[in-house]
DSSP file (Angstrom, degrees, kcal/mol; ACC not computed):
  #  RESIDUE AA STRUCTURE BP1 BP2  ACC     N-H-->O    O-->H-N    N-H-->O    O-->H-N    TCO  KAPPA ALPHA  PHI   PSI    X-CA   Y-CA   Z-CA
    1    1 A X              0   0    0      0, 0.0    41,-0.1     0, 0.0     5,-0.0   0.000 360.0 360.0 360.0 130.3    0.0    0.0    0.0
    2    2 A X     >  -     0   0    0      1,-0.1     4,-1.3    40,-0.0     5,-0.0  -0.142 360.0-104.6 -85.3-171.7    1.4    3.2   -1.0
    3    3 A X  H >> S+     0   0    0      2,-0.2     3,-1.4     3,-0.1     4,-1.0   0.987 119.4  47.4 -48.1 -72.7    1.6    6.4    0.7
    4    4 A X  H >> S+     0   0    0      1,-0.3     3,-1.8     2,-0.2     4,-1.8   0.875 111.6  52.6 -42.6 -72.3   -1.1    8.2   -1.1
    5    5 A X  H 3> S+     0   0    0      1,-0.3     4,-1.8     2,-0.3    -1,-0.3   0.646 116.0  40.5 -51.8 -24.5   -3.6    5.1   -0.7
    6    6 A X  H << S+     0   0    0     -3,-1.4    -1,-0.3    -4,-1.3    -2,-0.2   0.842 115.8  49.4 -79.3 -40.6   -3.0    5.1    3.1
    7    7 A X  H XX S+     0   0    0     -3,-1.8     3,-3.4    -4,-1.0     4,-1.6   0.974 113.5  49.5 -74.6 -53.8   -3.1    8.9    3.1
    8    8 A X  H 3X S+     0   0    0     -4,-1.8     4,-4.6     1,-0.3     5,-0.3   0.902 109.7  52.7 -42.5 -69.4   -6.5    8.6    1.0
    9    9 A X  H 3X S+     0   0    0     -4,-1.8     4,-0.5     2,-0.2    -1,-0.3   0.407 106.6  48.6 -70.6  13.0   -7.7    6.3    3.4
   10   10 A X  H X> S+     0   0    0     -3,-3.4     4,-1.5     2,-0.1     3,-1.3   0.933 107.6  54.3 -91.8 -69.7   -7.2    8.3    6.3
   11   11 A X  H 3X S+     0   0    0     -4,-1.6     4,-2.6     1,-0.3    -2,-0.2   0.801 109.1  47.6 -30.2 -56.1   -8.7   11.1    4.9
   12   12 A X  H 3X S+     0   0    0     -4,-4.6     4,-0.7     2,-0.2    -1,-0.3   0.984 113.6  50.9 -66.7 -33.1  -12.1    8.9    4.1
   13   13 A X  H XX S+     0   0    0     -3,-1.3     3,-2.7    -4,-0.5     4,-2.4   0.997 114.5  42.3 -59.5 -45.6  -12.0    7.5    7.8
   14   14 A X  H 3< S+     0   0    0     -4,-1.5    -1,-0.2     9,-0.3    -2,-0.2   0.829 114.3  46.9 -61.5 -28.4  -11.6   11.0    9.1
   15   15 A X  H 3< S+     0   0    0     -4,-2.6     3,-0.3    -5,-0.3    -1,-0.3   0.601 112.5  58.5 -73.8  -5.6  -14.5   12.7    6.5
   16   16 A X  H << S+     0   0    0     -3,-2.7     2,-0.3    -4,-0.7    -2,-0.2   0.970 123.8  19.0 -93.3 -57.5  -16.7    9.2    7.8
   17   17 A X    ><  -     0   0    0     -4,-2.4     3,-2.6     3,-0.1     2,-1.1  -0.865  65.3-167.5-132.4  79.7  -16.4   10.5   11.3
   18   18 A X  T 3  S+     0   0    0     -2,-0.3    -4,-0.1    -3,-0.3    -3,-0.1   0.285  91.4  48.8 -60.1  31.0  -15.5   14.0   12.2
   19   19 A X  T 3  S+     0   0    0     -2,-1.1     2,-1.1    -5,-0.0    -1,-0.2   0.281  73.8 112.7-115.9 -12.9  -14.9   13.1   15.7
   20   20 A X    <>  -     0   0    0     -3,-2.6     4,-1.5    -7,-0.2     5,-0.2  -0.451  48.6-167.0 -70.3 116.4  -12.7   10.1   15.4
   21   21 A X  H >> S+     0   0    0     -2,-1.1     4,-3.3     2,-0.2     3,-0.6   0.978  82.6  55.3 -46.6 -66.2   -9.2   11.4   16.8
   22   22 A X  H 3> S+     0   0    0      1,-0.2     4,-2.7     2,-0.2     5,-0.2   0.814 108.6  51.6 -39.0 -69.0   -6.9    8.8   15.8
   23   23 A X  H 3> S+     0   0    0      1,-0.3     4,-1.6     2,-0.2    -9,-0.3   0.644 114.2  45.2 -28.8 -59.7   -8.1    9.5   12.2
   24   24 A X  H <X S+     0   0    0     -4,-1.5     4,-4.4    -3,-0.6    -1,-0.3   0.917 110.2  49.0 -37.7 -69.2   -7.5   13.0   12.6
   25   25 A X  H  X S+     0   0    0     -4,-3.3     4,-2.5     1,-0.2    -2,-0.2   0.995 113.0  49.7 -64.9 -45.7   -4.3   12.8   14.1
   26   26 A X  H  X S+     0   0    0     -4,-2.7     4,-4.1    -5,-0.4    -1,-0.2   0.969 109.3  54.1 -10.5 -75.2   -3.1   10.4   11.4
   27   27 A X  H  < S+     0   0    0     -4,-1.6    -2,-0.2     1,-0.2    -1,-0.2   0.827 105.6  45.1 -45.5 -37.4   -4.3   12.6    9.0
   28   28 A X  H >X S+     0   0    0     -4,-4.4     4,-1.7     1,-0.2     3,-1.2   0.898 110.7  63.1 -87.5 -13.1   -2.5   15.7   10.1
   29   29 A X  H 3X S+     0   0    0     -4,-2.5     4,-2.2     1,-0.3     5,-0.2   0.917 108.8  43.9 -66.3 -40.6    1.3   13.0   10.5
   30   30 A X  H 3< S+     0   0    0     -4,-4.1    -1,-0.3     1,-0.2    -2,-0.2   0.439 105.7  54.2 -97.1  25.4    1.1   12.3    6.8
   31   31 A X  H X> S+     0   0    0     -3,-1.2     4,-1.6    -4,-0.1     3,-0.5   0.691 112.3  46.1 -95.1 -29.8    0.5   15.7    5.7
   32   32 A X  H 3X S+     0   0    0     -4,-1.7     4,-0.7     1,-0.2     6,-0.3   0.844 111.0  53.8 -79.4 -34.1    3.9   16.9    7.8
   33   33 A X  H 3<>S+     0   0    0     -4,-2.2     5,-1.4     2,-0.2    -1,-0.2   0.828 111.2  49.7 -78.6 -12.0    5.8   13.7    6.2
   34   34 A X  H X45S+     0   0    0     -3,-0.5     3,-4.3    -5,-0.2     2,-0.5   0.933 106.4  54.0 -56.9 -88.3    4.5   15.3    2.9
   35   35 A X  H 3<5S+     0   0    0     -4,-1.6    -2,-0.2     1,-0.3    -1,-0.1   0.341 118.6  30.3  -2.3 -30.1    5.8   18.4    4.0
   36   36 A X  T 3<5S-     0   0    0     -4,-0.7    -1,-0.3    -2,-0.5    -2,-0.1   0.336 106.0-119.4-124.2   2.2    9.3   17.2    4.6
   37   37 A X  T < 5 +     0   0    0     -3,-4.3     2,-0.3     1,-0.2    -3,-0.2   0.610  64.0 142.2  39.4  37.1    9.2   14.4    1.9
   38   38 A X      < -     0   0    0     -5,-1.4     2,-0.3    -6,-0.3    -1,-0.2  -0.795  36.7-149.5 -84.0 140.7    9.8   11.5    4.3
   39   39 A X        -     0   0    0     -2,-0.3     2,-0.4    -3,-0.1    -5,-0.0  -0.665   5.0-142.5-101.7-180.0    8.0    8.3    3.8
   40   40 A X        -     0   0    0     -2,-0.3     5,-0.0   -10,-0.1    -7,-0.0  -0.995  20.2-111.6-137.7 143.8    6.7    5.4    6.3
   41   41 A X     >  -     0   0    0     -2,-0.4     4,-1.6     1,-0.1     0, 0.0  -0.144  29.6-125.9 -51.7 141.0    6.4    1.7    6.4
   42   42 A X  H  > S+     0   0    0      2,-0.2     4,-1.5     3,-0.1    -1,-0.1   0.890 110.6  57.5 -52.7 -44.4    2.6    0.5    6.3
   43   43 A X  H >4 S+     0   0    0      1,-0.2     2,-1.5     2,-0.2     3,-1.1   0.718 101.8  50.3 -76.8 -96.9    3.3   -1.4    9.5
   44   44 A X  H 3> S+     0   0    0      1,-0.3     4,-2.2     2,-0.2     3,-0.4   0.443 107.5  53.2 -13.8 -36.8    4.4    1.5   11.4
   45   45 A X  H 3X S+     0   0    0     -4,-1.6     4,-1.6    -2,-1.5    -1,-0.3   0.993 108.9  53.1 -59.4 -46.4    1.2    3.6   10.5
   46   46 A X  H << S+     0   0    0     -4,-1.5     4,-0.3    -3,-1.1    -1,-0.2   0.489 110.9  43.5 -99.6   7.4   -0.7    0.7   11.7
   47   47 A X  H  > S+     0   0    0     -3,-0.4     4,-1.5    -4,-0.3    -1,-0.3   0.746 116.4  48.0 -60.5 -37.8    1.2    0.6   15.3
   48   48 A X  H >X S+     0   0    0     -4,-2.2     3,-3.5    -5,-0.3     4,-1.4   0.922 113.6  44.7 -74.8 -63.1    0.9    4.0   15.6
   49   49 A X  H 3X S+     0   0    0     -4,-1.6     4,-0.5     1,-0.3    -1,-0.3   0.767 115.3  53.4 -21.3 -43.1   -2.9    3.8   14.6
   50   50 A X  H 3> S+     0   0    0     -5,-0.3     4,-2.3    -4,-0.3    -1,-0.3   0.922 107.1  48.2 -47.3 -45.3   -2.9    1.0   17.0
   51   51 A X  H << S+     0   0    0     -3,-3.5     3,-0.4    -4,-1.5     4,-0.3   0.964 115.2  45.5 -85.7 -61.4   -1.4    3.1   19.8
   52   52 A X  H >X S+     0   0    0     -4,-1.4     3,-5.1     1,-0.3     4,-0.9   0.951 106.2  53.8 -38.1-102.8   -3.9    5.9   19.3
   53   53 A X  H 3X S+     0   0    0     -4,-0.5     4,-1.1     1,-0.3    -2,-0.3   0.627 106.7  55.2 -22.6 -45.9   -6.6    4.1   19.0
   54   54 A X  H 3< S+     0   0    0     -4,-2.3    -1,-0.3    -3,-0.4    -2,-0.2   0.705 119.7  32.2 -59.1 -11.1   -5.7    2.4   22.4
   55   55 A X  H <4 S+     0   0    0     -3,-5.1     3,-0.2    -4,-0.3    -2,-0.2   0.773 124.0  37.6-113.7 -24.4   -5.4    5.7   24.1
   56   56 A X  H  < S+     0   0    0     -4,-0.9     2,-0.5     1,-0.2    -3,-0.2   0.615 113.1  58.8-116.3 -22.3   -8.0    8.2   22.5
   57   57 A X     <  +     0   0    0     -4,-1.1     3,-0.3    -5,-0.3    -1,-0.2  -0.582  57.5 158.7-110.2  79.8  -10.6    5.7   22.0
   58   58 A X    >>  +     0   0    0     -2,-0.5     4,-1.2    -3,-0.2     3,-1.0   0.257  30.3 115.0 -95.8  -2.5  -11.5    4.2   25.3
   59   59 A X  H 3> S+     0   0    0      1,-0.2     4,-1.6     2,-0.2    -1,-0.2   0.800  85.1  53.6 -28.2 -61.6  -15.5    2.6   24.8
   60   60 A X  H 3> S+     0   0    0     -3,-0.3     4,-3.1     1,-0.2    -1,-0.2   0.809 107.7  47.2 -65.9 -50.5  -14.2   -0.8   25.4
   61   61 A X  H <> S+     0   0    0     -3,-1.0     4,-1.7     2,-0.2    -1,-0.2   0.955 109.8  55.8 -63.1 -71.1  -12.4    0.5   29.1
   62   62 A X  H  X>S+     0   0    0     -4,-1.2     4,-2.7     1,-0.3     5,-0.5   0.860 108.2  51.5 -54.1 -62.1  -16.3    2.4   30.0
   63   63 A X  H  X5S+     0   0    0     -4,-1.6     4,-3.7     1,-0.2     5,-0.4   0.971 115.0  42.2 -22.5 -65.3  -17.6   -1.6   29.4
   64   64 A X  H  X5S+     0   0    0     -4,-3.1     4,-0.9    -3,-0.2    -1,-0.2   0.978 114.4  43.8 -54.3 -40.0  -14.9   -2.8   32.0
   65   65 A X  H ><5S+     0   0    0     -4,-1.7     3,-2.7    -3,-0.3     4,-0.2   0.998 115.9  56.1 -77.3 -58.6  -15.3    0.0   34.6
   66   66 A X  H ><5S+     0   0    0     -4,-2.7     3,-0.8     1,-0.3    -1,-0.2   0.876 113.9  39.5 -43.0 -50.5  -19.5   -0.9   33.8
   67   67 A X  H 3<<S+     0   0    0     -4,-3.7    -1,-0.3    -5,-0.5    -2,-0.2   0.650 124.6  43.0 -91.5  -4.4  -18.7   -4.5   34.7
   68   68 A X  T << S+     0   0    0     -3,-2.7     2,-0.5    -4,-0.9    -1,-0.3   0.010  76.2 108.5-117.1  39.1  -16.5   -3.4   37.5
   69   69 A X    <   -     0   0    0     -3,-0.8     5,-0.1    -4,-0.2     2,-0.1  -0.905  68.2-124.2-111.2 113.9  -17.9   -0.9   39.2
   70   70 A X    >   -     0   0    0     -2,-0.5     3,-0.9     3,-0.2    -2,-0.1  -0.413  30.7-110.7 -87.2 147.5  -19.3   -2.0   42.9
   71   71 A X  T 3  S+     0   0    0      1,-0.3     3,-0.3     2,-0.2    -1,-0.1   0.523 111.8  61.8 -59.8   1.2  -22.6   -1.4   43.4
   72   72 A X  T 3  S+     0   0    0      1,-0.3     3,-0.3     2,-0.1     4,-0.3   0.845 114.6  40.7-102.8 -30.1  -22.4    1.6   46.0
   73   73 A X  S <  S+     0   0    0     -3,-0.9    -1,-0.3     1,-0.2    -2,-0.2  -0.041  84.3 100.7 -83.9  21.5  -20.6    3.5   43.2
   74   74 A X  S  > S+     0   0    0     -3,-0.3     4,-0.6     3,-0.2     3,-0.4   0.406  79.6  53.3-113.2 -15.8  -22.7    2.3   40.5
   75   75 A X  H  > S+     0   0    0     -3,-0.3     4,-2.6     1,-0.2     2,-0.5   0.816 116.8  31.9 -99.4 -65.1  -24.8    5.8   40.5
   76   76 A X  H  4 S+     0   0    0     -4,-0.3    -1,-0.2     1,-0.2    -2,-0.1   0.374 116.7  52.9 -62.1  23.0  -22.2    8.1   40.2
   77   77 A X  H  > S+     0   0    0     -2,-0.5     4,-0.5    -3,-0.4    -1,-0.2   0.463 112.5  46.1-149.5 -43.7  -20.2    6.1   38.3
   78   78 A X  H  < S+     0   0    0     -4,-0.6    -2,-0.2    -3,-0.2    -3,-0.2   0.820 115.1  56.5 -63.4 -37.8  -23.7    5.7   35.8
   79   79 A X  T  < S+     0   0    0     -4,-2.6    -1,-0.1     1,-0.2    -3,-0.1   0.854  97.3  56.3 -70.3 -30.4  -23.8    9.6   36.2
   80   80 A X  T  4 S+     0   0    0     -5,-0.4     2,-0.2     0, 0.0    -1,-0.2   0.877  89.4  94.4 -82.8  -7.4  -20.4   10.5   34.9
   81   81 A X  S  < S-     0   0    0     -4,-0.5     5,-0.1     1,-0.1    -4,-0.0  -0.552  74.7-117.4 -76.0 133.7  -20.8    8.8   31.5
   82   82 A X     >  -     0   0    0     -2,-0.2     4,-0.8     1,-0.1    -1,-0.1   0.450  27.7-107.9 -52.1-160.5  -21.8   10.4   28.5
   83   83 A X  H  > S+     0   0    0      2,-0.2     4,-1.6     3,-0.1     5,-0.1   0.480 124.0  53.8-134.0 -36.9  -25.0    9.6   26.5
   84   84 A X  H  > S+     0   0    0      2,-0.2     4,-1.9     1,-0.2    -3,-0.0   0.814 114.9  46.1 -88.4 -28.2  -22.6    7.8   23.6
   85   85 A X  H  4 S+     0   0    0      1,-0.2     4,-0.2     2,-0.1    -2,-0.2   0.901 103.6  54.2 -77.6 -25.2  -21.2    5.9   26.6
   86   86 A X  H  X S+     0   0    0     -4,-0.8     4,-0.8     2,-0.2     3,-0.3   0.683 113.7  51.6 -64.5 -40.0  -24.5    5.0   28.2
   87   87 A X  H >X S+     0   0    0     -4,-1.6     4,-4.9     1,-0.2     3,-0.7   0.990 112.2  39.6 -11.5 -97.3  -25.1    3.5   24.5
   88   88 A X  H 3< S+     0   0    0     -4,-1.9     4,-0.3     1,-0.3    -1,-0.2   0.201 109.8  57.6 -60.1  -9.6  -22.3    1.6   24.1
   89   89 A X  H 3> S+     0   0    0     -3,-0.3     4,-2.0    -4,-0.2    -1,-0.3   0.398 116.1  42.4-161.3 -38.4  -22.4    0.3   27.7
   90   90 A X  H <X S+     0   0    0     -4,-0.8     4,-1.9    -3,-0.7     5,-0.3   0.952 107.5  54.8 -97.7 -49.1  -26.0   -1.0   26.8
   91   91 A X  H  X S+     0   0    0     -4,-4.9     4,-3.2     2,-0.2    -1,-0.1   0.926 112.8  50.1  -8.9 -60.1  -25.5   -2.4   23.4
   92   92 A X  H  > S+     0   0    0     -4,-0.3     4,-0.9     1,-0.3    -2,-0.2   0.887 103.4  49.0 -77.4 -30.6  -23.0   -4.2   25.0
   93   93 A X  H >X S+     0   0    0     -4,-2.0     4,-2.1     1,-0.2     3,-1.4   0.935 112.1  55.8 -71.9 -32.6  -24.8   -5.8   28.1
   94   94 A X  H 3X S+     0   0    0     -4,-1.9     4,-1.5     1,-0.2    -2,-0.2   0.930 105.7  52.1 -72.0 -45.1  -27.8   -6.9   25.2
   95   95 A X  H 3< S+     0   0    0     -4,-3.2     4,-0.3    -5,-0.3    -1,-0.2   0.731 110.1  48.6 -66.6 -16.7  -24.9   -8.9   23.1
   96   96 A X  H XX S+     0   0    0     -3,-1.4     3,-2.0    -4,-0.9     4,-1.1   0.880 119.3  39.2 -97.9 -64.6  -23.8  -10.8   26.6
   97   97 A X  H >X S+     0   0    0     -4,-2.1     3,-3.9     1,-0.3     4,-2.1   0.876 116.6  49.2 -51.0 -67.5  -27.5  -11.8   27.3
   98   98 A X  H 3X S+     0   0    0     -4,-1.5     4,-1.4     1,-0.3    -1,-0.3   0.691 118.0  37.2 -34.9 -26.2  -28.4  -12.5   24.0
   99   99 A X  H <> S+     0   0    0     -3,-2.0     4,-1.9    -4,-0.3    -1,-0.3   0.549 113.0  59.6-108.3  -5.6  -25.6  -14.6   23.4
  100  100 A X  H << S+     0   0    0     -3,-3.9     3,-0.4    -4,-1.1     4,-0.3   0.896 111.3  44.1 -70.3 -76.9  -25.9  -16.0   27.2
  101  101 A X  H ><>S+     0   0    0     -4,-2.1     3,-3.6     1,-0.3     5,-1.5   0.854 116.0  48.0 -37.7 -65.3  -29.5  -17.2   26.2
  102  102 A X  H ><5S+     0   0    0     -4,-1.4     3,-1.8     1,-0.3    -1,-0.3   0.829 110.7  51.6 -35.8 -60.3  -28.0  -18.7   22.4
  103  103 A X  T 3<5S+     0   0    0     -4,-1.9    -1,-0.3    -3,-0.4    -2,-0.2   0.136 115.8  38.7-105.8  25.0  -25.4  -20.3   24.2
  104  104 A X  T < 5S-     0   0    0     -3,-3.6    -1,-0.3    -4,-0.3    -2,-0.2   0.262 100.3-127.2-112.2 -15.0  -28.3  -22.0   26.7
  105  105 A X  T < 5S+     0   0    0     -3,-1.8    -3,-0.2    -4,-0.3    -2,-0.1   0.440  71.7 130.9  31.1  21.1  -30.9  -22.7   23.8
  106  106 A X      < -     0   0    0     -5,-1.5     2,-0.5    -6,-0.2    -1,-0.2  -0.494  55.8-111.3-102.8 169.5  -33.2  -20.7   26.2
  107  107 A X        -     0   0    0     -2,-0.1     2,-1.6    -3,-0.1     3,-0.1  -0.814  16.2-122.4 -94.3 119.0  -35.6  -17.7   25.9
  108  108 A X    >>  -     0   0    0     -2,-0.5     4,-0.7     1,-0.2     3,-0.7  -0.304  26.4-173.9 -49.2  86.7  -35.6  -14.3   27.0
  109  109 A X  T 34 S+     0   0    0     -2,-1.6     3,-0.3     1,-0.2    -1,-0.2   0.813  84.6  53.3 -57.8 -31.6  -38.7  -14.4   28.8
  110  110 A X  T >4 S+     0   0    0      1,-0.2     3,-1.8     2,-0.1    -1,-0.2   0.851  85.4  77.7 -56.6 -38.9  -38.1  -10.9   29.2
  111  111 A X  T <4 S+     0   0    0     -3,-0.7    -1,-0.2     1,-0.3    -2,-0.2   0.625 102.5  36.4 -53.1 -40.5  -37.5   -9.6   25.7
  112  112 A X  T 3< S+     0   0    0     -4,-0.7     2,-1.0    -3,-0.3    -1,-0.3   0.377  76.3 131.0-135.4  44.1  -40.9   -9.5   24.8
  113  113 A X    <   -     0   0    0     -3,-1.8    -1,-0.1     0, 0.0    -3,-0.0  -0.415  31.6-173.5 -81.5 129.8  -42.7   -8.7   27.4
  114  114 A X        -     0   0    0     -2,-1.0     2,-0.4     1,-0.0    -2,-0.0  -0.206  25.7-105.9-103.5-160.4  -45.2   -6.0   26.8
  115  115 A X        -     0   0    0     -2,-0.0     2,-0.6     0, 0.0    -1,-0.0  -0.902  39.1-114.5-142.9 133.8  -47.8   -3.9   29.6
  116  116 A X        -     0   0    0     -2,-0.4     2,-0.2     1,-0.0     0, 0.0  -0.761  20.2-152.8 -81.7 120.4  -51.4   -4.8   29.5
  117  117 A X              0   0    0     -2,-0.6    -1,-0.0     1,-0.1     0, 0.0  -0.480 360.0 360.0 -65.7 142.9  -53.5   -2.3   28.4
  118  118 A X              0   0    0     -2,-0.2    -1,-0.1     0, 0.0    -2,-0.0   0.406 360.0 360.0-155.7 360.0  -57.3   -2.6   29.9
């Protein structure tokens, strides 16, 4: 993969998602190795991408602290999380039941419980 194709595809990740950092900061390393006419190995973009992404993108840590989080701290600890974490933190507990139940052949007796009207 050349330069240009790497640079391209940084450039689409970052236009996908104007918030993704890593993307960004990517972005702005191979316009300054333009800029000085150095090139870089493919694997070294993808450690550094690696390395970023471990530090600036953290969903996967709010899941751990969710599933480690003691219940007497579980309200503040539910309070301090954003709305995109609160998401992702619930996404993720529905993919461990669901896949709890699948790997039981049993039914969410909950799932489709509904309120009686009368």
């Amino acid at each position: 993969m050349s330069k240009e194709q790497i640079k391209k595809a940084m450039t689409d990740a970052t236009l996908a998602d104007q918030n993704d950092r890593v993307a960004h900061i990517m972005d702005e390393w191979y316009a300054e190795l333009g800029k000085n006419g150095c090139a870089v190995q493919p694997k070294a973009s993808t450690i550094l991408g690696t390395i970023l992404a471990k530090h600036f993108n953290s969903t996967e840590d709010v899941f751990d602290r969710y599933m480690n989080t003691k219940g007497g701290e579980f309200e503040s600890f539910w309070a301090s999380l954003t709305n995109e974490e609160k998401s992702y933190v619930e996404k993720r507990r529905q993919e461990m039941r669901d896949e709890w139940y699948a790997k039981r052949n049993a039914t969410d007796s909950q799932a489709n419980r509904t309120l009686l009207k009368g």
